[in-house]
BAMAR-233620 format. One record per residue (C-alpha): residue in one letter; residue number from 0; y, x, z; chain. Coordinates in pm, whole numbers. Last residue first. Example, Ala and Ser with C-alpha at 12.3 -4.5 7.8 and 13.67 -1.06 7.14 Angstrom:
BEGIN
> residu num Y X Z chaine
> S 1 -106 1367 714 A
> A 0 -450 1230 780 A
//
This chain:
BEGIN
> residu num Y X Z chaine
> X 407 -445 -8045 346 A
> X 406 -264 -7892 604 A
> X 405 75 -7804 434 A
> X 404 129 -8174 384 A
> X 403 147 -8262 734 A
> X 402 374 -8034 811 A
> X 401 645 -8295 658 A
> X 400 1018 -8157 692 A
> X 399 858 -7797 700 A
> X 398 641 -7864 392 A
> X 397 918 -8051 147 A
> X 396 1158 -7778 254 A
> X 395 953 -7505 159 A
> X 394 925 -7676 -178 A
> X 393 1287 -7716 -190 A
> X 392 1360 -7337 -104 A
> X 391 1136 -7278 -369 A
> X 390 1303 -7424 -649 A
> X 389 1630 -7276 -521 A
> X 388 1461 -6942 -536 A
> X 387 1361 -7007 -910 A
> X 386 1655 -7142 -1014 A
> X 385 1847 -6851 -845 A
> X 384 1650 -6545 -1022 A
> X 383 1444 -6361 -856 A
> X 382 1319 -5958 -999 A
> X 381 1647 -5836 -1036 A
> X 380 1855 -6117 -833 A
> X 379 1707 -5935 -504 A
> X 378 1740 -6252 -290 A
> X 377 1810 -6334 87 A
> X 376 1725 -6682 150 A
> X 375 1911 -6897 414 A
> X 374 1764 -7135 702 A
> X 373 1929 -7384 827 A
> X 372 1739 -7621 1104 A
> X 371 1844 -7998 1169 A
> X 370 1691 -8191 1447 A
> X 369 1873 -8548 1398 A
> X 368 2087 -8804 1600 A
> X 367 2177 -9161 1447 A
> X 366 2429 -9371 1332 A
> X 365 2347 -9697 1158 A
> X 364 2039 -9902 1046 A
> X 363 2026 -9701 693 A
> X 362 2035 -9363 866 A
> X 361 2402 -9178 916 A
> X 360 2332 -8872 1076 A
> X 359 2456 -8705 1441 A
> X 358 2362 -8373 1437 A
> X 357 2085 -8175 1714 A
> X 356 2049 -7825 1681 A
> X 355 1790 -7621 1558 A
> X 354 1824 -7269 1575 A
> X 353 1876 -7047 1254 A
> X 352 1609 -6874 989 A
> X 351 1702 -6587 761 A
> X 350 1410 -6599 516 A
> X 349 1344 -6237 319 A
> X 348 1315 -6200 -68 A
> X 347 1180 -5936 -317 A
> X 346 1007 -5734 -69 A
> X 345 982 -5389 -109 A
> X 344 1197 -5374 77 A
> X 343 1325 -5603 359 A
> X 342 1608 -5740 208 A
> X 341 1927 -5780 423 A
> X 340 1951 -6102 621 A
> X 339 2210 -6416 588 A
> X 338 2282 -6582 911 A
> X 337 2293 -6931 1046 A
> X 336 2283 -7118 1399 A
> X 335 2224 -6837 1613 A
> X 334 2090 -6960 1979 A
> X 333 1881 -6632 2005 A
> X 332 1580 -6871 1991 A
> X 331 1686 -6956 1654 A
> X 330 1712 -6530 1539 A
> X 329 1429 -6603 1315 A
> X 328 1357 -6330 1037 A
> X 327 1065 -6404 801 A
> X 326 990 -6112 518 A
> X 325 781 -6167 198 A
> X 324 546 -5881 93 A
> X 323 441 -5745 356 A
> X 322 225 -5422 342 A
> X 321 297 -5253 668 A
> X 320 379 -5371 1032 A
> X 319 4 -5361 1165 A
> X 318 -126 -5102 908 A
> X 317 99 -4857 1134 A
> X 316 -80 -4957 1498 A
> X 315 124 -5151 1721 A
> X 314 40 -5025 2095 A
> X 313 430 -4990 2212 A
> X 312 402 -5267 2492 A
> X 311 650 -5470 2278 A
> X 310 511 -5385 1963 A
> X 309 133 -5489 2093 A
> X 308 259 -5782 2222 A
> X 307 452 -5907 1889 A
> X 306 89 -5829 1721 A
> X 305 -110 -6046 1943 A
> X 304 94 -6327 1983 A
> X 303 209 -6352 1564 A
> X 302 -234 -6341 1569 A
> X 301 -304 -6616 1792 A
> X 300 -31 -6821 1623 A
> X 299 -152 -6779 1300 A
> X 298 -488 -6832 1390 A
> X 297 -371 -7105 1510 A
> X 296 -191 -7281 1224 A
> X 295 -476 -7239 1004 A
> X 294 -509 -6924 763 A
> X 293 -519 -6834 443 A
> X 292 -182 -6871 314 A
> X 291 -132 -6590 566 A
> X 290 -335 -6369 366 A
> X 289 -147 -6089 639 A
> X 288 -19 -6196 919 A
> X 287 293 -5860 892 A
> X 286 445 -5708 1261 A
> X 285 835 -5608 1111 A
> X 284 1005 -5385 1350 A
> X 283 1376 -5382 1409 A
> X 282 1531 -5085 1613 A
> X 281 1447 -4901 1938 A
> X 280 1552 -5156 2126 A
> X 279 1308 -5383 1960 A
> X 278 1365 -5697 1714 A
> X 277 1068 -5840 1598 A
> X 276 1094 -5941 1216 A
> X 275 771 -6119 1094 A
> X 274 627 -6023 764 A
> X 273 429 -6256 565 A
> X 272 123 -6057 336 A
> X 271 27 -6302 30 A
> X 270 -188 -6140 -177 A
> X 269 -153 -6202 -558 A
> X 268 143 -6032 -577 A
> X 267 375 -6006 -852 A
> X 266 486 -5609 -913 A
> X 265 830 -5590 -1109 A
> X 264 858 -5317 -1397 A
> X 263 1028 -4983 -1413 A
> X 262 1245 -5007 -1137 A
> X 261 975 -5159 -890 A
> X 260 1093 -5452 -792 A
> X 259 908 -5715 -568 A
> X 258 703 -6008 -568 A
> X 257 619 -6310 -364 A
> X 256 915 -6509 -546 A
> X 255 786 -6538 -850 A
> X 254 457 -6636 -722 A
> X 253 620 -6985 -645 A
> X 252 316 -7243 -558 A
> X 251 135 -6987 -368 A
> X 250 470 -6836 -220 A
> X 249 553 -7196 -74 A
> X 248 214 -7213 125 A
> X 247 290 -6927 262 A
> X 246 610 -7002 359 A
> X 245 502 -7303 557 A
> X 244 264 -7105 718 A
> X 243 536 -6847 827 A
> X 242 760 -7145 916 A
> X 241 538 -7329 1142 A
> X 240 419 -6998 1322 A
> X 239 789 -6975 1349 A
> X 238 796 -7310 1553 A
> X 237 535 -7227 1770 A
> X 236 215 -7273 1815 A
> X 235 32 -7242 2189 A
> X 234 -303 -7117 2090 A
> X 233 -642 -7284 2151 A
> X 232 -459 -7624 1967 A
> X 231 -558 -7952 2085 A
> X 230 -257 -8110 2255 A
> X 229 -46 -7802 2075 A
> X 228 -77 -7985 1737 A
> X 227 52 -8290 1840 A
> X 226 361 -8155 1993 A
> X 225 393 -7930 1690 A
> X 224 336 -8249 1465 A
> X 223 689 -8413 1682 A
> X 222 861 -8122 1679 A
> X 221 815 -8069 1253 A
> X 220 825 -8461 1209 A
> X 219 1185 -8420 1371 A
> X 218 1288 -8091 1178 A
> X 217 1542 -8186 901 A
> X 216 1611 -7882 675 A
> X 215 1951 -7754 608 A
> X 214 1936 -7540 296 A
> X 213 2127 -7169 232 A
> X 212 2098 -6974 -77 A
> X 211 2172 -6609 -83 A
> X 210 2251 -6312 -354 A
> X 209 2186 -5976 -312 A
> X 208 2190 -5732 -624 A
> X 207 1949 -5491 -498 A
> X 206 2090 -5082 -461 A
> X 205 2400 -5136 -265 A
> X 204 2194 -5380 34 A
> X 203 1841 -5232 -23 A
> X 202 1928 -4847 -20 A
> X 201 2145 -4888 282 A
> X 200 1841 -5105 459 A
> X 199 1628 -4843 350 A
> X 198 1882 -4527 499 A
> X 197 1942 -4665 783 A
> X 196 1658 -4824 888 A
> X 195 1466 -4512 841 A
> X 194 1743 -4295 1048 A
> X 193 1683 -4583 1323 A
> X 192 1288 -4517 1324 A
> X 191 1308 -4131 1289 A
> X 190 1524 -4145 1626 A
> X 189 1930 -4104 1547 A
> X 188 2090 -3854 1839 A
> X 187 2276 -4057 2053 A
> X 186 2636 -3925 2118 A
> X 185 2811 -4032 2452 A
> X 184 3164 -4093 2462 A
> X 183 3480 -4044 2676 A
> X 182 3829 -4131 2757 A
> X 181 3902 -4142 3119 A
> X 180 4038 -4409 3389 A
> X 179 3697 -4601 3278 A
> X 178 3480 -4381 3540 A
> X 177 3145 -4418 3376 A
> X 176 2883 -4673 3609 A
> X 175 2596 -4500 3809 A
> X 174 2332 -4822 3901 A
> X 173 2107 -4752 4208 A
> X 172 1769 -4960 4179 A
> X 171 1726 -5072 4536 A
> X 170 1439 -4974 4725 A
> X 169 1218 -5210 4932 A
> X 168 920 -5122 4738 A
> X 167 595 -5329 4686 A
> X 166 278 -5286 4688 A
> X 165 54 -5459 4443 A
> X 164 -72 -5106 4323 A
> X 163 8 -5011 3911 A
> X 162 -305 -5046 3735 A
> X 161 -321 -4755 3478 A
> X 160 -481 -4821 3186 A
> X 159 -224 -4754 2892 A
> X 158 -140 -4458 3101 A
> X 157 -468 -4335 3113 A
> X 156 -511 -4415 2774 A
> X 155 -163 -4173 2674 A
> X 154 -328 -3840 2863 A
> X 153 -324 -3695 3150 A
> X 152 -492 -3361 3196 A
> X 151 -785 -3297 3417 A
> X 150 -862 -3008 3253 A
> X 149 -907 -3164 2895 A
> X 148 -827 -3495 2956 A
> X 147 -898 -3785 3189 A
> X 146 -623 -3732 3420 A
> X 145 -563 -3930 3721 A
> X 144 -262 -4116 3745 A
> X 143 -25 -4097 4060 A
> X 142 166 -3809 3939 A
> X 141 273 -4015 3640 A
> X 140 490 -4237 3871 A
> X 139 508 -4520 3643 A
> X 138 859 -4679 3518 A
> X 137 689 -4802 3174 A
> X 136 938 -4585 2934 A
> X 135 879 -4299 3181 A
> X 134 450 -4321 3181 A
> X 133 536 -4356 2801 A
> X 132 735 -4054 2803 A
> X 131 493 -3840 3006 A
> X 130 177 -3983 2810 A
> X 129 321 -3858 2509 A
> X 128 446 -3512 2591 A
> X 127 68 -3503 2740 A
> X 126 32 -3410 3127 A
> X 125 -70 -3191 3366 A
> X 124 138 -3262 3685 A
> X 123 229 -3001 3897 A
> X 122 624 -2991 3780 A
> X 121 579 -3384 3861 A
> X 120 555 -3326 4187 A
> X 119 813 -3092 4214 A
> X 118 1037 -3335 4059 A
> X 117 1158 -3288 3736 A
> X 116 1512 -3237 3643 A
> X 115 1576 -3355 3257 A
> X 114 1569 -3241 2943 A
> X 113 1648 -3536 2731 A
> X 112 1376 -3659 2450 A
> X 111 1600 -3866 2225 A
> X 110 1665 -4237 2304 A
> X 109 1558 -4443 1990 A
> X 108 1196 -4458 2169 A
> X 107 936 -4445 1901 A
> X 106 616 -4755 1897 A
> X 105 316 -4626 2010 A
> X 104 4 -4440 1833 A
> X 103 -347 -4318 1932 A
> X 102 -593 -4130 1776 A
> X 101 -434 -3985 1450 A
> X 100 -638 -3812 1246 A
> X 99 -533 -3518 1015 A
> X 98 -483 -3551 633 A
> X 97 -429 -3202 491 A
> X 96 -702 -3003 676 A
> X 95 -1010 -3246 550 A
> X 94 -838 -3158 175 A
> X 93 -918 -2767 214 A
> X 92 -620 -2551 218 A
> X 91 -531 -2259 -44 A
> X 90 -345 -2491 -321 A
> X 89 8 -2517 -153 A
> X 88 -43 -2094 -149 A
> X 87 302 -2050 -7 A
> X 86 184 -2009 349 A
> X 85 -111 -1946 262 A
> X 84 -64 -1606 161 A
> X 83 50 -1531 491 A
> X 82 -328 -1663 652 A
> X 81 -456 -1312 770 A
> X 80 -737 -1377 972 A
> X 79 -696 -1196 1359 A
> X 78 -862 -1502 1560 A
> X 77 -1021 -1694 1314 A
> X 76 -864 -1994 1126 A
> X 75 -585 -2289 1194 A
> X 74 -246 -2280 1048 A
> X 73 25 -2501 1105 A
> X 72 263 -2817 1057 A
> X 71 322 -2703 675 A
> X 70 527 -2953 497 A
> X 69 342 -3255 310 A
> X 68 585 -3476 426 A
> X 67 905 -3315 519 A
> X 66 919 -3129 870 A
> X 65 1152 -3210 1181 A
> X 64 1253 -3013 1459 A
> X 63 1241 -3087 1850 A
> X 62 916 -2888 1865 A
> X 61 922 -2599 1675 A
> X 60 816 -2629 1329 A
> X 59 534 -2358 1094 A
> X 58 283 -2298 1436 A
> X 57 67 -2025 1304 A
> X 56 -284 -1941 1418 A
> X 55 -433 -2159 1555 A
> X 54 -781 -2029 1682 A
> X 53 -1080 -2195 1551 A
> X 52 -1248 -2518 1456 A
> X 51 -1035 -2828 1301 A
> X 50 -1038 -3173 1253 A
> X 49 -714 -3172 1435 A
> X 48 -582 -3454 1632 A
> X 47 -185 -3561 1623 A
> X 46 -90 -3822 1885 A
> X 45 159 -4072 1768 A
> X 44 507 -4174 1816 A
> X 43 594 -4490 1597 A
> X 42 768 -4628 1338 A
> X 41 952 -4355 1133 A
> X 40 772 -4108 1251 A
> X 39 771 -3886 1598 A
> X 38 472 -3615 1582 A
> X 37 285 -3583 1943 A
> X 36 80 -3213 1908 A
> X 35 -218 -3069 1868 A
> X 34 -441 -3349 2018 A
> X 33 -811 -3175 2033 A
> X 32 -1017 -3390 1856 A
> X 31 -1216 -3116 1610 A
> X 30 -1191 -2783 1835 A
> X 29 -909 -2554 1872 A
> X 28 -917 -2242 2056 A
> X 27 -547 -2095 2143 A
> X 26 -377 -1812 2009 A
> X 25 -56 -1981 1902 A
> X 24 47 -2241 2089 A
> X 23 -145 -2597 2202 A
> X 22 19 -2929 2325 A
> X 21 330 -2898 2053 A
> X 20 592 -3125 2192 A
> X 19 775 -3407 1980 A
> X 18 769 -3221 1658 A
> X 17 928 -3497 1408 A
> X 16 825 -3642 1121 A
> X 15 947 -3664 737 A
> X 14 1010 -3904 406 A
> X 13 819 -4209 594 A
> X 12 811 -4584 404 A
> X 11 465 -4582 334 A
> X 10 354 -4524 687 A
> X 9 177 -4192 802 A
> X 8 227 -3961 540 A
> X 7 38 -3638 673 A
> X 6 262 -3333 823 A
> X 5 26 -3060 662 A
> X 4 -293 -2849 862 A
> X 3 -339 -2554 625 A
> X 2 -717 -2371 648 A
> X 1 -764 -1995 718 A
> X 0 -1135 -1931 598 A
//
């Protein structure tokens, strides 16, 4: 029997995907792995596998168009079964057909796929949609890779584990610059990732009444314990693996805050899931330590390391920047003394955390100089109210200024 193959819901936050490429048309065999096609989300670019024997059938979106979740992707049956009535039957397909797996995922490019002039080498090349762009994104000569796929096909691992050769090239990267004796623009089309910021980070600001507390924090015995703590420490620690522990420990003694709205009632969490804002040129994505009360100071580190890699190389899987439920985001290394930061929903709350700069203070034997970090809490007043973020702001506070006491 004809089954349905539907666009799954691949992150909690996706409405719809994208049709990359389809890497099968109509009439062709399909067996259970078989990537059918690379579907653009909201977060990432991913390689669609069917579960499915036969012949598909019916492809329901072109490539370049997008389908709502739950929309028909295609139809997959024997060669000459009639499958119409399916197409309106919502009931007709089995539940292994709705939910496909997805092998392999990488973070979306916000540049659209561009038709461009290939080479004649790479007109020879067979090659995934997928492993094309990512072979592009990394500046790797895809003809150079050998294929691993059906047919010698290349496909996203042997990308992910090509070796590029230690030889080097004398060429010099040639830089084309827009006459500016004419006006002119170029239009970006918006990638599912940027039309998801959009339109959550829209909903958060107009929908949750904001409101924002800033405290300066002294950070001396926080340098001075990270010194310490990196004489013996397996992982380098940084200063945000400070914060995110000191958080932590914060949202166990202030559950209010570790909560968020859910119109008809607010949801207080007993896990304690810390989302860390990474900023990518694609847009912002949030890697989330999750039971981060839970964990020492370098397995926090170890793990911030990990995940930030894996978004900056594109390998971040989608249960790797889902489920927070407080948000961190440190622009301090971007030399950005204070800023106030939109809600990450469903959060309830997200830290905006500055650099630390050196002040002169007055101490009890004179004039002195002082680390001083502010950070500023972004608050949905519906489920926090200020007393109770204030309250926590001090107890965060009382950890950063003495680490000490978060260890015990």
């Amino acid at each position: 029997m004809a089954e349905v193959i539907r666009m799954p819901r691949l992150s909690d936050t996706m409405t719809e995907g994208k049709i990359v490429a389809w890497n099968k048309k109509v009439g062709d065999k399909i067996k259970p792995g078989d990537v059918l096609a690379d579907v653009e989300t909201d977060k990432a670019t991913m390689e669609l596998e069917s579960y499915n024997d036969g012949v598909l059938l019916h492809i329901g979106v072109e490539a370049g168009n997008a389908v709502q979740v739950d929309g028909i992707l295609a139809i997959v049956g024997k060669a000459g079964e009639d499958f119409k009535d399916l197409l309106t039957d919502k009931k007709a397909e089995s539940p292994s057909a709705v939910v496909e797996a997805l092998a392999t995922a990488s973070v979306a490019s916000s540049q659209p796929i561009a038709a461009t002039v290939a080479s004649s080498n790479e007109d020879r090349v067979k090659a995934s949609p997928l492993a094309k762009k990512i072979a592009a994104d990394k500046g790797i000569d895809i003809s150079k890779l050998a294929g691993t796929g059906d047919g010698g096909r290349v496909i996203k691992k042997d990308v992910d584990d090509y070796t590029p050769s230690s030889a080097k090239t004398d060429s010099i990267p040639v830089f084309n610059f827009v006459s500016t004796t004419e006006e002119g623009h170029t239009d970006i089309p918006l990638s599912q990732m940027r039309k998801t910021i959009a339109r959550r980070l829209s909903e958060s600001m107009f929908n949750a009444p904001h409101f924002y507390l800033t405290m300066e924090m002294n950070m001396d015995n926080a340098i001075a314990a990270r010194n310490s703590i990196n004489e013996i420490s397996p992982v380098k620690v940084s200063f945000n693996d400070i914060i995110i522990k000191a958080c932590a420990a914060a949202l166990r003694q202030h559950p209010d805050v570790n909560s968020s709205w859910m119109n008809d009632f607010i949801r207080r969490n007993h896990h304690i899931h810390i989302g860390s804002a990474v900023a990518m040129p694609e847009g912002l994505i949030v890697p989330v330590i999750k039971f981060a009360d839970q964990k020492s100071l370098s397995q926090i580190a170890a793990e911030t390391k990990s995940l930030y890699a894996k978004a900056k190389d594109k390998k971040i899987q989608p249960a790797e920047f889902s489920g927070n439920t407080f948000t961190i985001s440190n622009l301090g290394m971007m030399d950005i003394e204070e800023f106030t930061a939109i809600i990450n929903p469903p959060d309830s709350c997200i830290l905006a955390v500055g650099r630390i700069k050196e002040v002169v203070v007055k101490k009890a034997t004179g004039f002195d100089v002082a680390n001083m970090m502010k950070v500023t809490l972004s608050c949905d007043h519906r489920s926090v109210d200020g007393a109770v973020a204030a309250s926590f702001l001090q107890t965060l506070k009382k950890y950063i200024e003495n680490p000490v006491t978060m260890l015990v």
